[in-house]
N, C-alpha and C positions, 0 to 999 in steps of 0.2 A: 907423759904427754903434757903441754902445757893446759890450762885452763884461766877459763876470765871468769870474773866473778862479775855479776852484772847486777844492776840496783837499776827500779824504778821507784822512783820519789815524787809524793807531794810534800812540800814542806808548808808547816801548819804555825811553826816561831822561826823566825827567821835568827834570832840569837842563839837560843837554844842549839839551833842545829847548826850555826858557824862552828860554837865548841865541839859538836861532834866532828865536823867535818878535820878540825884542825889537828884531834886526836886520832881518828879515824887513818889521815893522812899518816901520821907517822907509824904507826903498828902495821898500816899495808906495806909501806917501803919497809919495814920491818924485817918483813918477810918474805923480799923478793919481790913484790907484786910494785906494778909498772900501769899508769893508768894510758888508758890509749881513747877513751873521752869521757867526758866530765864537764855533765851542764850541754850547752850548744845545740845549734838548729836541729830537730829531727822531726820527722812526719808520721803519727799514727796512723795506724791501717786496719789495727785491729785489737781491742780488748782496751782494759781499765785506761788511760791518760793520766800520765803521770809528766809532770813540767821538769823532772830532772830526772837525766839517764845517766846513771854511772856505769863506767867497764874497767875492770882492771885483769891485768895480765897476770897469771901466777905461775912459779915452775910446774904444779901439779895442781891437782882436787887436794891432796893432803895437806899442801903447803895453804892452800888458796881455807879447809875445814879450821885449822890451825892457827893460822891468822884469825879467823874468825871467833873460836874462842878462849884465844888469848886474852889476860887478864888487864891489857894498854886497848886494845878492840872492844871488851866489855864495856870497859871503866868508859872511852867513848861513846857507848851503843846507848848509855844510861841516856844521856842526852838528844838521841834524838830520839827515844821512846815517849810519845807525849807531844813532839815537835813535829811530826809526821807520820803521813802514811807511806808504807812501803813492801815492796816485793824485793826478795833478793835469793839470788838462785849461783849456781857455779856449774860452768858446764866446762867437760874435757873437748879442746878442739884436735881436730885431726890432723895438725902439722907441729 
């Protein structure tokens, strides 16, 4: 089953976390994973406010764990630790 791997973000260095992003980017297409939004309008309803929502598409949980840490995803992740506050969770969708 496919899964998204979903991120809410405060970003705290705006430099910092451009390097993650740009690394981050290539280790997800890495791995299959397809972003389906990044950044853009949304409306809190409920729980912590975070100014950037990330989703991406994965073939699986395993592909979407994987990705995660992999050692191009790590070497990214250095950068935004310290750049931001963040949730990030992976959930299987049902289609």
């Amino acid at each position: 089953m496919p899964a998204l791997w979903i991120a809410h973000v405060t970003v705290t260095d705006e430099d910092a976390y451009k390097k993650y992003a740009a690394g981050a980017t290539v280790a997800i297409a890495d791995h299959g994973g397809t972003f389906i939004a990044r950044g853009g309008r949304y409306v809190q309803l409920e729980g912590t406010d975070r100014p950037r929502n990330v989703v991406a598409r994965f073939p699986d949980v395993e592909t979407a764990e994987r990705c995660y840490h992999s050692d191009a995803y790590q070497a990214a992740l250095a950068y935004a630790r310290g750049a931001s506050e963040r949730e990030l969770l992976i959930v299987e969708t049902t289609e």
